[in-house]
C-alpha positions as MATLAB code, in Angstrom:
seq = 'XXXXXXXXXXXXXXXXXXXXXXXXXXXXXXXXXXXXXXXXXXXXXXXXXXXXXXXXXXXXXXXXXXXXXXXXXXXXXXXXXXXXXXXXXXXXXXXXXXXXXXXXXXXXXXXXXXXXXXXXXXXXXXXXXXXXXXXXXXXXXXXXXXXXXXXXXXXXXXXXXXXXXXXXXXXXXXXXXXXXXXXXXXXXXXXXXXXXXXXXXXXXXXXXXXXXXXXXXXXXXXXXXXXXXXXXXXXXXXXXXXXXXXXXXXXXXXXXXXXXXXXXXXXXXXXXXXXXXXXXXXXXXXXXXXXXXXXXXXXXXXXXXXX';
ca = [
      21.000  -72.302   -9.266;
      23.040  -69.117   -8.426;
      21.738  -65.751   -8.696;
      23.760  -63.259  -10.689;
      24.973  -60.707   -8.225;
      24.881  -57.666  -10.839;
      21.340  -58.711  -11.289;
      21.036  -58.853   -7.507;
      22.299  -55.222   -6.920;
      19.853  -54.225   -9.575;
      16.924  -55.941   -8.163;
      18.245  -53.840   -4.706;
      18.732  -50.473   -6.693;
      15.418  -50.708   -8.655;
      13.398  -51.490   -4.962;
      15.551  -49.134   -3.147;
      14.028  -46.644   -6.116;
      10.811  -47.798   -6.091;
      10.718  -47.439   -2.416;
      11.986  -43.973   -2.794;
       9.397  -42.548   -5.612;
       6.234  -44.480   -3.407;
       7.323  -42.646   -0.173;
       8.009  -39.531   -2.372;
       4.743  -39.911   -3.757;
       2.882  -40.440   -0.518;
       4.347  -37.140    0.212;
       3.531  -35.371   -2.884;
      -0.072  -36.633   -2.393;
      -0.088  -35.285    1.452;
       0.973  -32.101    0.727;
      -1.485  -31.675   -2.869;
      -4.025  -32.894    0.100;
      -3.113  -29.902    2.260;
      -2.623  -27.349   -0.407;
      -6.589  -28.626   -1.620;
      -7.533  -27.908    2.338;
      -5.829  -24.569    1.925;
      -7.139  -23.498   -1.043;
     -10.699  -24.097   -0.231;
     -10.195  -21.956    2.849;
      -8.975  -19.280    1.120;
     -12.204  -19.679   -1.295;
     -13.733  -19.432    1.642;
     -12.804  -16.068    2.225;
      -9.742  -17.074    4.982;
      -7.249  -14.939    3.331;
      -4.919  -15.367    7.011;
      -4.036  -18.660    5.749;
      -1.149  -19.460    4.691;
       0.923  -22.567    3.485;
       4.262  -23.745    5.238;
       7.054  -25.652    3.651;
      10.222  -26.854    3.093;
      13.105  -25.856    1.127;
      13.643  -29.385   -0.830;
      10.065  -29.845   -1.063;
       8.477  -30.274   -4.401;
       5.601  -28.305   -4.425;
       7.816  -25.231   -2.576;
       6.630  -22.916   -5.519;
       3.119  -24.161   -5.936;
       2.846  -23.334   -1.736;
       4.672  -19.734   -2.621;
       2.505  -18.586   -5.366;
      -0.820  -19.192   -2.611;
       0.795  -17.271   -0.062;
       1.682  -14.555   -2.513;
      -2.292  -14.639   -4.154;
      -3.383  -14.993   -0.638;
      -1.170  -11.983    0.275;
      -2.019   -9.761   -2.882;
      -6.202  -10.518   -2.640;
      -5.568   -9.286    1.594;
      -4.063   -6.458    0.218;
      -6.522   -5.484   -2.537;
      -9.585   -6.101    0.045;
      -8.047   -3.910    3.111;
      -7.483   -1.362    0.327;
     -11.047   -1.332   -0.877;
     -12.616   -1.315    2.676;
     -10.222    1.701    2.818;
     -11.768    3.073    0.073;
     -15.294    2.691    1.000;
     -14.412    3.800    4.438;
     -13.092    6.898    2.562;
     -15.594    7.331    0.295;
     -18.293    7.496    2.727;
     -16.165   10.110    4.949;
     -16.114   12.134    1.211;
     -20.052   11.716    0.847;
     -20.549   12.668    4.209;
     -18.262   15.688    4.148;
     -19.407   17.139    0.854;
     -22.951   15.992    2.099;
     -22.045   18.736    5.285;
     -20.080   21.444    2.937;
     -22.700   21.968    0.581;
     -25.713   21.448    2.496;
     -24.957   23.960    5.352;
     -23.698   26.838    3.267;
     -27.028   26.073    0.511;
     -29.253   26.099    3.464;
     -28.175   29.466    4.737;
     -27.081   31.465    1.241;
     -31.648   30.268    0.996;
     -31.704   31.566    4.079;
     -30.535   34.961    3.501;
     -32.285   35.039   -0.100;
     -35.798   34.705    0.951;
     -35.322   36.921    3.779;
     -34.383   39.425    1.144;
     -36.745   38.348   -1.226;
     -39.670   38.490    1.761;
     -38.180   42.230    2.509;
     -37.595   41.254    5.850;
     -34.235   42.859    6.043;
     -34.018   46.472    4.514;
     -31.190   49.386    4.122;
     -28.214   48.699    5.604;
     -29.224   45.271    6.821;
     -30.387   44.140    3.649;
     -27.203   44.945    1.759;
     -25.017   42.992    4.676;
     -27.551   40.142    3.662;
     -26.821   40.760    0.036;
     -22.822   40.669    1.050;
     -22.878   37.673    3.236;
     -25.488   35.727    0.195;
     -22.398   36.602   -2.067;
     -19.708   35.124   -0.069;
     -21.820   31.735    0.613;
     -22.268   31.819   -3.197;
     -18.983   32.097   -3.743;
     -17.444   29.757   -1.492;
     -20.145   26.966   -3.186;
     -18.369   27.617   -6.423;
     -15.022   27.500   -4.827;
     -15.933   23.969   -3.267;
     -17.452   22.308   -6.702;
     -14.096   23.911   -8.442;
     -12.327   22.224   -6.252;
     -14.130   19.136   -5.929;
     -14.669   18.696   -9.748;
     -10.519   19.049  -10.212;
      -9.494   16.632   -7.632;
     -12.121   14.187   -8.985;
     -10.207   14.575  -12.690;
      -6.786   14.381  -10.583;
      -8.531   11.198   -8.587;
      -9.385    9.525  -11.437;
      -6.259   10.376  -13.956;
      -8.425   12.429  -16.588;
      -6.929   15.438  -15.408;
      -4.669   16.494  -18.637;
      -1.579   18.425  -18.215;
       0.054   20.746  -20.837;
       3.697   20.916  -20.021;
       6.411   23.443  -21.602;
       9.645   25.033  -21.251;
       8.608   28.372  -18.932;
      10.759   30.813  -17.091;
       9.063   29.699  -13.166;
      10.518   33.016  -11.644;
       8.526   35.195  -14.514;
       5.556   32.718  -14.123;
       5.540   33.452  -10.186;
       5.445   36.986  -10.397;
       2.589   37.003  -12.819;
       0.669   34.603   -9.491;
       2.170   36.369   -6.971;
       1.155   39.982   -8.214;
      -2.387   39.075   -8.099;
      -2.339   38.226   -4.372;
      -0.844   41.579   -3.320;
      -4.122   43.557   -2.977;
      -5.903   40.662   -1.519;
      -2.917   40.039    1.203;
      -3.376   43.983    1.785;
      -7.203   43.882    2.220;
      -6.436   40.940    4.645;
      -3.891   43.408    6.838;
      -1.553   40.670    5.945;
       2.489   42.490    5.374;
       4.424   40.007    2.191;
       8.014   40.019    1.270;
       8.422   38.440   -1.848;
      11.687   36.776   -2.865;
      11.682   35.809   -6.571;
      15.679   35.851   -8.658;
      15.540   38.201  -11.495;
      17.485   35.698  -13.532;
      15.637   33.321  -15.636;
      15.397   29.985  -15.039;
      13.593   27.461  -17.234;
      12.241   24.423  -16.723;
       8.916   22.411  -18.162;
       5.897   22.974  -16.048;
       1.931   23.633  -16.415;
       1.648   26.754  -15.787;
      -2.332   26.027  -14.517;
      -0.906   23.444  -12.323;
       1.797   25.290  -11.357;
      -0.400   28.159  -10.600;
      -3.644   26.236   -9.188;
      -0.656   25.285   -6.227;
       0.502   28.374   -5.596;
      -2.979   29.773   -5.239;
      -4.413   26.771   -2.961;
      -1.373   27.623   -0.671;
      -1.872   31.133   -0.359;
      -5.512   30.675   -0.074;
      -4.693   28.082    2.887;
      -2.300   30.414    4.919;
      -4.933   33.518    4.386;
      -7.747   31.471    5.756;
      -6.143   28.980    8.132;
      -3.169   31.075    9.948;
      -4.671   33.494   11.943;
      -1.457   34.900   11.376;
      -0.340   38.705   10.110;
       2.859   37.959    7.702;
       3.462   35.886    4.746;
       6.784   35.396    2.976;
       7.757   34.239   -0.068;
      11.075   32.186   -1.433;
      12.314   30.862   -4.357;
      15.606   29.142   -4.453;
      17.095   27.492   -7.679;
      19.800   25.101   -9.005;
      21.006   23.100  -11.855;
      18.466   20.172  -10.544;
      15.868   21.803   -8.831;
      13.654   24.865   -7.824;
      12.838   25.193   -4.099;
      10.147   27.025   -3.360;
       8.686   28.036    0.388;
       5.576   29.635    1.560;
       5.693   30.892    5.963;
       3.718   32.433    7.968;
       3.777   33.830   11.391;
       0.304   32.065   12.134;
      -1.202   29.813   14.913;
       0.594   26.766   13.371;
      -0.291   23.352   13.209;
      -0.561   21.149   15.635;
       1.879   18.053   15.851;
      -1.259   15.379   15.848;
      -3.174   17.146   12.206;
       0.541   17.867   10.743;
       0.791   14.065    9.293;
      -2.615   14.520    7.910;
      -3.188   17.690    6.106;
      -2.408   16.699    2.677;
      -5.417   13.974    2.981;
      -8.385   14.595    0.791;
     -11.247   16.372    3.365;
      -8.992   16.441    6.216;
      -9.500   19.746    7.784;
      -7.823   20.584   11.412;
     -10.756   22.892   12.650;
     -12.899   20.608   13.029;
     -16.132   22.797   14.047;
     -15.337   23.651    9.988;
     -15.649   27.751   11.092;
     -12.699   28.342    9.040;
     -14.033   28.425    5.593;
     -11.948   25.676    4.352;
     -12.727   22.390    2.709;
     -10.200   20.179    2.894;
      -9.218   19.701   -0.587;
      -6.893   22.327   -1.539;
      -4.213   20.847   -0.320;
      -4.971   17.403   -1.270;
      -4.989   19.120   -5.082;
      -1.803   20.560   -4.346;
      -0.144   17.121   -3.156;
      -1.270   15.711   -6.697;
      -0.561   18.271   -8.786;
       3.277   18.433   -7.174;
       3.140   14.501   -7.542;
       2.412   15.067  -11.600;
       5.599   17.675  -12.106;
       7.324   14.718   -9.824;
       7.842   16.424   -7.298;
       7.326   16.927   -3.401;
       5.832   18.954   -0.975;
       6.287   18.840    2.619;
       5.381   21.273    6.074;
       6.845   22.494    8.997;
       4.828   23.585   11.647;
       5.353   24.788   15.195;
       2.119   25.706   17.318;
       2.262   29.998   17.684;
       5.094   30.416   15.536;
       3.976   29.249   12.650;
       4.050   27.277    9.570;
       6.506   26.592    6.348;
       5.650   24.789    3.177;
       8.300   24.131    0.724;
       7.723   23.192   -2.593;
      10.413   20.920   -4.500;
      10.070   21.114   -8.466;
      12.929   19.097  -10.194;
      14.257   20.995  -13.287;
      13.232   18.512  -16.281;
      10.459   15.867  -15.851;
];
C-alpha cells in the first residue's frame, strides 16, 4: 500500500506545527510562570523588580506594562516619603516659629501686666510686644495663603491692567518704609502703558514678599528697581547691594521653610518666597536669582504678556 506523498508532507507540516505551538506554549507557560513570581514580589512590596524580555516574545507588553506599574507605584511612594519627610520639617518649623515668638510676646505681657517694667522700659516692652504680635500675624498670613496655593483653592481674579501703573501704586507704598530702613531706591518704571492680564493681589502679594525679603535678609543699604517690557513679555528685577547669598542656599531658597540663617535671627520664615514661586507659576511665569556673596543679590521676575 503506498502512502500519498501530499498526505505525507501534510502529516510533516501539521507535526512540524504542532511541534512548534507545544514548544511555543511551553514558553508562554514559563514566562506567565515568571511574570506570576514577579508579580507576587512586587505585591510584596519589591517595587526594584523588574521583568526582562525579548523583542519577539509574546508576552513583551504584558512584561512592559509591570515594569511601567512597578516604575509609576516607586515613583508615587518616594514622592510620599518626600512628603511626609516634608511635612514633618513644616510641623516642626511652624512648631519653632510660633512657639518662640508666643512664648516671649507672654513674656513681655505679663511683665507689663505684673508692672515689673515701668516708664521708658515699659513702653520698649510695649514696642517690642507689638512687633512679636505682628510678625505672628505676618507668619499665619503667610502660612494660611501658601496652604490655599498648596492645595489649589487659592482663586485668582485675572484682568487686562496697565503693570507699570499697577507697580507704582506697590512701589509708592514702600518708599517711607525703605527710608525709615536708611535704605537709598531708584525706581525704574516706563511711563508708557503696557497691558497685560494679571491679579493685581498676586501680582502685588510678589512684589511685596520680595521687598520684604531684601529689607530683612540683605544687610545691605540700596535697592533698585527695573521694569523692562516687550511685545511677549515684562521683565521685571529687584537688586540689592546686600551680603548675598551663598552658592550652597542659592538652589534652595524658593523651597517652602527654607531659610539661609539658620539660627532664624533674621525675622524671616521661609515662606515668602515659596508664595512668590507659586504665585509667578499661576501668571505662567518664572522667577529666578542671582547672587554673589558681598555684592549682592538680583531677582528677576518674567511675566509673559497674555496667559
Amino acid at each position: 500500500m503506498s502512502i500519498n506523498p501530499f498526505l505525507l508532507i501534510m502529516f510533516c507540516i501539521a507535526l512540524l506545527v504542532i511541534l512548534f505551538l507545544f514548544t511555543k506554549l511551553r514558553r508562554v507557560r514559563g514566562q506567565l510562570s515568571i511574570i506570576e513570581e514577579a508579580l507576587e514580589d512586587i505585591k510584596s512590596g519589591n517595587l526594584n523588580r523588574r521583568m526582562l524580555t525579548k523583542k519577539n516574545d509574546m508576552t513583551r507588553k504584558i512584561c512592559y506594562g509591570i515594569n511601567e506599574i512597578a516604575m509609576n507605584s516607586q515613583t508615587q511612594l518616594i514622592r510620599q516619603k518626600q512628603s511626609e519627610q516634608a511635612y514633618k520639617r513644616l510641623m516642626t518649623s511652624i512648631s519653632h516659629d510660633v512657639k518662640t515668638p508666643l512664648a516671649s510676646l507672654v513674656g513681655y505681657l505679663e511683665a507689663i501686666e505684673c508692672k515689673i517694667v515701668a516708664g521708658e522700659e515699659k513702653d520698649e516692652y510695649v514696642h517690642v510686644a507689638f512687633e512679636k504680635a505682628h510678625y505672628l500675624k505676618h507668619f499665619v498670613e503667610n502660612l494660611f495663603e501658601w496652604v490655599k496655593l498648596d492645595s489649589g483653592e487659592q482663586i485668582f481674579h485675572f484682568e487686562v491692567l496697565d503693570l507699570n501703573e499697577l507697580s507704582r501704586n506697590i512701589i509708592v507704598d514702600w518708599i517711607s518704609v525703605l527710608e525709615n530702613s536708611n535704605f537709598d531706591y531708584a525706581f525704574d518704571i516706563p511711563e508708557a502703558e503696557y497691558l497685560m492680564r494679571i491679579d493685581a493681589n498676586a501680582y502685588s502679594r510678589i512684589l511685596n514678599n520680595l521687598l520684604q525679603n531684601v529689607l530683612i535678609h540683605s544687610k545691605g543699604s540700596k535697592i533698585v528697581f527695573h521694569v523692562f517690557e516687550d511685545n511677549l513679555q515684562a521683565k521685571i528685577t529687584i537688586t540689592d547691594n546686600g551680603k548675598g547669598i551663598s552658592p550652597d542656599h542659592l538652589p534652595h531658597i524658593f523651597e517652602r521653610m527654607y531659610q539661609c540663617d539658620q539660627s532664624r535671627s533674621a525675622g524671616g520664615n521661609g515662606l515668602g518666597l515659596s508664595i512668590v514661586k507659586e504665585l509667578v507659576a499661576a501668571h505662567k511665569g518664572t522667577i529666578t536669582v542671582d547672587s554673589t556673596p558681598d555684592r549682592g543679590t538680583t531677582f528677576t521676575l518674567l511675566l509673559p504678556k497674555s496667559l
